[in-house]
VEXDREN-2710 file (C-alpha; in Angstrom, 1 decimal):
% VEXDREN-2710
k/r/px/py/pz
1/UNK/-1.5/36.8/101.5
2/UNK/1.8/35.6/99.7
3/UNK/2.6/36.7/96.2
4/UNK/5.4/34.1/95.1
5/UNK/4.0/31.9/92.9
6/UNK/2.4/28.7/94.6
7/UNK/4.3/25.8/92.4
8/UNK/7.0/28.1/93.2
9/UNK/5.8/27.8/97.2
10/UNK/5.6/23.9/96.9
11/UNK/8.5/22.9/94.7
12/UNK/6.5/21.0/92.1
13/UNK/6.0/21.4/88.0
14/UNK/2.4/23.2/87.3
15/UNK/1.5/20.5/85.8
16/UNK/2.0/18.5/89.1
17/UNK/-0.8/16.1/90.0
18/UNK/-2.5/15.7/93.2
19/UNK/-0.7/13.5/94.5
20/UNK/2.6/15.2/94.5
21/UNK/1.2/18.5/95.9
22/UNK/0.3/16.3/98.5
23/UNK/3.6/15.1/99.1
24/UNK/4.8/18.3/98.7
25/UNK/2.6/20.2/101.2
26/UNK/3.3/17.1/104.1
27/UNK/7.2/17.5/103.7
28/UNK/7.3/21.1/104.4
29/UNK/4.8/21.1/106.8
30/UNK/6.8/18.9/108.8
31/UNK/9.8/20.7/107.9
32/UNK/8.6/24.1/109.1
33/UNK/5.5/23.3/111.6
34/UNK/5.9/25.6/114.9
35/UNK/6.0/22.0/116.8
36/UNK/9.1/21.5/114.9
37/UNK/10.9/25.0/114.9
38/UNK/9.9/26.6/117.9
39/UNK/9.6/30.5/117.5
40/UNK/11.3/30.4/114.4
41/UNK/9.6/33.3/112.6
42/UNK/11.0/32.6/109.0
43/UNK/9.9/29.3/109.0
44/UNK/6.1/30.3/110.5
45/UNK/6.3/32.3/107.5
46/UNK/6.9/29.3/105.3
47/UNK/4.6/27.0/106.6
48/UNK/1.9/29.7/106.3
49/UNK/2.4/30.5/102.1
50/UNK/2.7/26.6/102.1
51/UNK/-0.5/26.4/103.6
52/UNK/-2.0/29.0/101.7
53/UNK/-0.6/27.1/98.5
54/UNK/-1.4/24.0/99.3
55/UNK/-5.1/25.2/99.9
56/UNK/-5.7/27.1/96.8
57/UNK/-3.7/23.8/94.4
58/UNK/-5.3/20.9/96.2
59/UNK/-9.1/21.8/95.2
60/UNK/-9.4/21.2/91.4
61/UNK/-11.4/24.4/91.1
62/UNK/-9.5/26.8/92.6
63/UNK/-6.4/25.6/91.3
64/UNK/-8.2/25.9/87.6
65/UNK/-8.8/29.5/89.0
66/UNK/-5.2/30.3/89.9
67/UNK/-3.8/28.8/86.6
68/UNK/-6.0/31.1/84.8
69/UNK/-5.8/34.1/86.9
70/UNK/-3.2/33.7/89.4
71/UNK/-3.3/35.4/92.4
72/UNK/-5.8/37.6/91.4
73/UNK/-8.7/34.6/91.6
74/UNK/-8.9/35.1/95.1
75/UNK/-10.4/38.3/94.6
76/UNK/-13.0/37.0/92.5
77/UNK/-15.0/35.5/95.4
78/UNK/-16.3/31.8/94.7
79/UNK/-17.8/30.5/91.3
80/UNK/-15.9/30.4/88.5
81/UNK/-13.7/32.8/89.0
82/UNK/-12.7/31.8/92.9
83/UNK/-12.7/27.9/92.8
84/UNK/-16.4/27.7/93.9
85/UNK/-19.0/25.3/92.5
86/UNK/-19.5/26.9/89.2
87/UNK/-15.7/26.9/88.4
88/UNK/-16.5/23.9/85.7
89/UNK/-19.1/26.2/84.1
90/UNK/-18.1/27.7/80.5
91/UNK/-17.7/31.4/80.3
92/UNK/-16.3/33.6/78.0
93/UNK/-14.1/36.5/77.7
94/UNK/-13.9/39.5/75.4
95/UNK/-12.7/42.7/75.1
96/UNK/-14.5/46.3/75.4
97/UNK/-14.3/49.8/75.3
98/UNK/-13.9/49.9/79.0
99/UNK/-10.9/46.5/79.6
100/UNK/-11.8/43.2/79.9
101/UNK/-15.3/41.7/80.0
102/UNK/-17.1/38.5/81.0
103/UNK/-20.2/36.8/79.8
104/UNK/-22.5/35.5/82.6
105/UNK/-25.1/34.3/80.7
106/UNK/-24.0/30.4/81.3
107/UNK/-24.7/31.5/84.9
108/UNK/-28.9/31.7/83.7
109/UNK/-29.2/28.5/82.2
110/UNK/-28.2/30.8/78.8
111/UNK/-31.2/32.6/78.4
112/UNK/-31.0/35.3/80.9
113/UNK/-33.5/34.0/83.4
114/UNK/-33.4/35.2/86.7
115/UNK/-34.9/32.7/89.4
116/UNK/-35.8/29.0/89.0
117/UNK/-33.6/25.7/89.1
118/UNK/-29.8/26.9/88.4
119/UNK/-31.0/30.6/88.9
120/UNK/-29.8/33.4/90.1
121/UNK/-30.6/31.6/94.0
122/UNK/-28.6/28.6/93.5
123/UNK/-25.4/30.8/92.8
124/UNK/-26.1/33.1/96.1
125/UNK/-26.2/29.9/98.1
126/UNK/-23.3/28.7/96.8
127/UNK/-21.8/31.5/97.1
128/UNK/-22.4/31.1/100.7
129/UNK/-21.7/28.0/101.1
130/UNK/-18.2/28.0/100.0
131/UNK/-17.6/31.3/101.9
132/UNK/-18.4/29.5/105.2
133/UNK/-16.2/26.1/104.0
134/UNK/-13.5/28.8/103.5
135/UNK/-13.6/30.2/107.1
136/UNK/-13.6/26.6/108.7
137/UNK/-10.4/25.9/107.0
138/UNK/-8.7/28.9/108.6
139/UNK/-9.5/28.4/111.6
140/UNK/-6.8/27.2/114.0
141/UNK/-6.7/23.8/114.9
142/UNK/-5.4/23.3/118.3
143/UNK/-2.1/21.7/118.9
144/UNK/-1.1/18.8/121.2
145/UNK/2.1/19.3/123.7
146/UNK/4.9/17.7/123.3
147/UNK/6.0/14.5/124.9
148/UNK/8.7/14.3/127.8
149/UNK/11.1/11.6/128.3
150/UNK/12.6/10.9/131.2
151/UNK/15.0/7.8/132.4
152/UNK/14.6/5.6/136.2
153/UNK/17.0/3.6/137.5
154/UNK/16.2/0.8/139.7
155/UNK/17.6/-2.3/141.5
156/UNK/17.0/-5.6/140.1
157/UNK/14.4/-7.0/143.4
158/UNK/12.7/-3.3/142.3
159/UNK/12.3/-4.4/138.9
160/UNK/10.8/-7.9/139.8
161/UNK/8.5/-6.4/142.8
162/UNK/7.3/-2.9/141.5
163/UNK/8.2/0.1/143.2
164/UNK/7.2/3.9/143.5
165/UNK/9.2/7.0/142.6
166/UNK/9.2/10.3/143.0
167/UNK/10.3/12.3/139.6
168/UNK/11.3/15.9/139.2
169/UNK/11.0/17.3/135.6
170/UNK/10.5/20.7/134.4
171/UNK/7.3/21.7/132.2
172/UNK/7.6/24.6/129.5
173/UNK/4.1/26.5/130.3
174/UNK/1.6/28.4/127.5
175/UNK/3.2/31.4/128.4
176/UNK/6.9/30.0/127.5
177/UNK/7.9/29.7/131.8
178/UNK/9.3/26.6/133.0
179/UNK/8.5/25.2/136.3
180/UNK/9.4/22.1/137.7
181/UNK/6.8/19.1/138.5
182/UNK/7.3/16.2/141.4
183/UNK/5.0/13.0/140.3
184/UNK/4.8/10.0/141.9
185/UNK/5.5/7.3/139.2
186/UNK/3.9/3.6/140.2
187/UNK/6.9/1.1/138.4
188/UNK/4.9/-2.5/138.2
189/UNK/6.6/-5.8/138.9
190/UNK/8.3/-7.5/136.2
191/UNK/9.4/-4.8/134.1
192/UNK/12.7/-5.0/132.5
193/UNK/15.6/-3.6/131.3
194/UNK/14.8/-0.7/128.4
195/UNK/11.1/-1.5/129.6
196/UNK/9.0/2.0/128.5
197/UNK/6.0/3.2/130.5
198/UNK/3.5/5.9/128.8
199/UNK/1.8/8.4/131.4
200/UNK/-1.0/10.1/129.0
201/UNK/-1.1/13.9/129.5
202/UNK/1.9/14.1/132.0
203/UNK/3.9/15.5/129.1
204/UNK/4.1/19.7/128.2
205/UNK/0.5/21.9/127.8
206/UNK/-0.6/21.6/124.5
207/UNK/-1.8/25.3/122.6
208/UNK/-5.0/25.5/122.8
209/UNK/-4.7/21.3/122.8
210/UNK/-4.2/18.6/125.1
211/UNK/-1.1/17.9/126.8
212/UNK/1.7/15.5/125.6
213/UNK/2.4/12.1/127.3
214/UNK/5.5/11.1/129.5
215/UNK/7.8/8.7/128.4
216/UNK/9.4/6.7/131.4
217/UNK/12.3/4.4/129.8
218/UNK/13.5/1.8/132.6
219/UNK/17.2/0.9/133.4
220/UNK/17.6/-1.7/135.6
221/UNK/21.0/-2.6/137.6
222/UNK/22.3/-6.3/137.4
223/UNK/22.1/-8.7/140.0
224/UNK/25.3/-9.8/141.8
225/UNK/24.1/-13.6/140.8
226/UNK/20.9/-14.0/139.4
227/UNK/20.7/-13.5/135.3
228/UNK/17.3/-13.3/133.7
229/UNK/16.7/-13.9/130.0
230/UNK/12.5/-13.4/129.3
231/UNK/10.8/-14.3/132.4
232/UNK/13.3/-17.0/133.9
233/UNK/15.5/-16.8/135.8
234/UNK/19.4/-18.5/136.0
235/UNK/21.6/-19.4/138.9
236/UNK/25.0/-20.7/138.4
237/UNK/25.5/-23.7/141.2
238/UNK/29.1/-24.0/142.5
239/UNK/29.9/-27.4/143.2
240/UNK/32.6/-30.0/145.2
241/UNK/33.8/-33.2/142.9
242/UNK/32.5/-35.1/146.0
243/UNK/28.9/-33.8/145.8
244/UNK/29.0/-33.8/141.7
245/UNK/29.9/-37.3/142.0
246/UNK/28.1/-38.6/145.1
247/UNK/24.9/-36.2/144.9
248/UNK/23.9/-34.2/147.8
249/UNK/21.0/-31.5/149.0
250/UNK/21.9/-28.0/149.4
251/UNK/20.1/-24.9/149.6
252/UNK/20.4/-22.2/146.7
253/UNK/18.6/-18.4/146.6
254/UNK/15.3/-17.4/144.8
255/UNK/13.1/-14.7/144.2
256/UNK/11.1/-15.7/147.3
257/UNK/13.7/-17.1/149.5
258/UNK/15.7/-20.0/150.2
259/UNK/14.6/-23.6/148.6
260/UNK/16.1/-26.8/149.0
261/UNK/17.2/-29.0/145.8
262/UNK/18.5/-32.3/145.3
263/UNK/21.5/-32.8/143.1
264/UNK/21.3/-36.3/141.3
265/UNK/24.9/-38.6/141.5
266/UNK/27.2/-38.0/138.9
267/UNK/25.9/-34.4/138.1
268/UNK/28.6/-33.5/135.8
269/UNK/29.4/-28.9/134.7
270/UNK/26.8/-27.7/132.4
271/UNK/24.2/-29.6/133.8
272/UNK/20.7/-27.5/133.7
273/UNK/18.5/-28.2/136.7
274/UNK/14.4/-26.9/136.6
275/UNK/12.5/-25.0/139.6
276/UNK/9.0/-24.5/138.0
277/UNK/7.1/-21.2/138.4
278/UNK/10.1/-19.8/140.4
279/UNK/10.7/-17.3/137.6
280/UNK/9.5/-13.3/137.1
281/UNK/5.7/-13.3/137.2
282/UNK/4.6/-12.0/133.8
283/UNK/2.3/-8.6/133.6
284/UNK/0.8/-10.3/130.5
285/UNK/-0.2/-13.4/131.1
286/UNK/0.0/-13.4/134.7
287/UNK/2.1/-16.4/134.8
288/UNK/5.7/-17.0/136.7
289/UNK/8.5/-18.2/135.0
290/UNK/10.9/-20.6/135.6
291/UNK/14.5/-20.9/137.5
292/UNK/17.1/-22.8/135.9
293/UNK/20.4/-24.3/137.6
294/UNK/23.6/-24.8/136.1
295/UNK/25.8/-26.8/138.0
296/UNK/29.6/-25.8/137.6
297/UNK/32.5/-28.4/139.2
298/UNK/34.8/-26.8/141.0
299/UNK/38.1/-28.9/141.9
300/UNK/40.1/-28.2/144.9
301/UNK/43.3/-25.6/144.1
302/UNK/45.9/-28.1/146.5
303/UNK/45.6/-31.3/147.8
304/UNK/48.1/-33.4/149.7
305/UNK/50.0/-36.7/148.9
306/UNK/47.5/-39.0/150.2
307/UNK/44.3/-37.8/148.7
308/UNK/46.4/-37.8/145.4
309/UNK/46.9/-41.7/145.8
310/UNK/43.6/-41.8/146.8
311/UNK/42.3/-40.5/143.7
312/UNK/44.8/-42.6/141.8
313/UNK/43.3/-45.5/143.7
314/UNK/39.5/-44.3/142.9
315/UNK/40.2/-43.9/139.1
316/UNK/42.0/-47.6/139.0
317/UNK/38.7/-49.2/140.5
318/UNK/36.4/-47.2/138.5
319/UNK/37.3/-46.8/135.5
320/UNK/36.0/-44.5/132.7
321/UNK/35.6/-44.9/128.6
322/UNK/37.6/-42.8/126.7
323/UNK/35.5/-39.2/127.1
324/UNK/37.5/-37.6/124.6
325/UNK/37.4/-40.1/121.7
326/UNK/34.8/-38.8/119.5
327/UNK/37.5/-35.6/119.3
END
């Protein structure tokens, strides 16, 4: 059992209320908890006398105890003297021939009696009692393994399809060996980018407890075309003036193949085009998104004298309002 003084042990005032040896108690548990420090000796040492403190502060009665008799209460056994059920039971002390004395007489109802309600019985059996609370308390509680984390990289179609990998990680055993573990991970369609996926007990044994999780985060490559934002999907449509202008069909990728869309006349760049439900299927709601074209203009780099006049020609008989008027 420590001997440094438990405010001491905790950092707080003795007059410190519950609710800061609480405090207290929780920051250097997580400061020096075995979970946290490995085989750090010192600080099992300090997480022990802050347990011990925090045990004999945190019940009013055996914190009345140690303020009166320091460490020495927990020699006293329970009652008033140990922080057991009679602790809020007057007592006196005086002096005698032979050191220090105590009057039990409170512990009789005052009158020396020997059995009946508040005897001599009741004392035993809470005696008892708080002997066998005491034992529950120090007995270990078992500890849960930590977590592993571990990245996967897959291609874009992977990460709209699903796919199946085969990890390798290594797995710190009870008896502090490492050996390495092949699992087959099952990646579902539609995950994406920075997408986590939790595999409960896959992580290291626990002491005594049960084992941490794995912690699978997803990094997915880009597409050499396709962008998705959400659930949809976007395409960026190269186009002739001649089609832009005149409107044409043409066929353009998907997730699921080829399809065939019509682009209205005098589709000018920046124009969004819809394909419904040919977006990621969501693991939610089950639902696909959608697929969204933007049509993009692209002149020819050279053209020869007569297609120049021809255009010339073709902007005289058509004519245009000012697009750039409103600048």
């Amino acid at each position: 059992m420590s001997k440094k003084d438990y405010y001491d042990v905790l950092g707080v005032p003795r007059g410190a209320s519950a609710d800061q040896i609480k405090k207290a108690y929780r920051r250097l548990a997580r400061k020096f908890h075995p979970d946290a420090t490995g085989n750090d000796k010192k600080a099992a040492e300090r997480f022990k006398e802050a347990q011990e403190a925090y045990d004999s502060l945190s019940d009013p009665q055996k914190r009345q105890a140690y303020d009166t008799f320091g460490h020495a209460a927990a020699n006293m056994g329970s009652g008033p003297f140990g922080g057991g059920p009679g602790a809020g039971r007057s007592y006196a002390r005086r002096g005698g021939s032979d050191g220090i004395h105590f009057d039990f007489s409170d512990f009789f109802g005052g009158s020396g009696g020997v059995a009946g309600h508040g005897g001599i019985e009741d004392i035993f059996e809470q005696l008892r009692s708080q002997q066998g609370r005491r034992v529950a308390r120090k007995r270990p509680q078992p500890q849960r393994g930590r977590d592993i984390e571990h990245t996967v990289r897959i291609s874009f179609d992977e990460a709209v399809n699903g796919v199946s990998r085969d990890i390798v990680m290594t797995v710190t055993q009870s008896d502090n060996k490492r050996r390495q573990e092949r699992l087959a991970v099952k990646i579902p369609p539609g995950v994406d980018n920075g997408s986590k996926i939790r595999l409960r007990g896959k992580g290291q044994p626990g002491p005594g407890g049960r084992n941490g999780d794995l912690l699978i985060t997803i990094q997915v490559d880009e597409h050499p075309y396709f962008e998705r934002q959400g659930n949809d999907i976007y395409l960026e449509v190269p186009m002739s003036v001649t089609e832009a202008a005149l409107g044409t069909r043409i066929e353009v990728p998907t997730l699921s193949g080829t399809s065939t869309v019509t682009i209205p006349p005098g589709s000018s760049s920046g124009r969004k085009l819809r394909l419904k439900g040919k977006g990621i299927k969501s693991q939610k709601t089950k639902t696909n998104g959608d697929m969204f074209l933007t049509l993009k203009i692209v002149p020819p780099v050279e053209i020869d004298e007569d297609s120049k006049q021809l255009l010339q020609d073709f902007a005289k008989e058509n004519p245009q309002p000012d697009l750039r008027k409103n600048w």
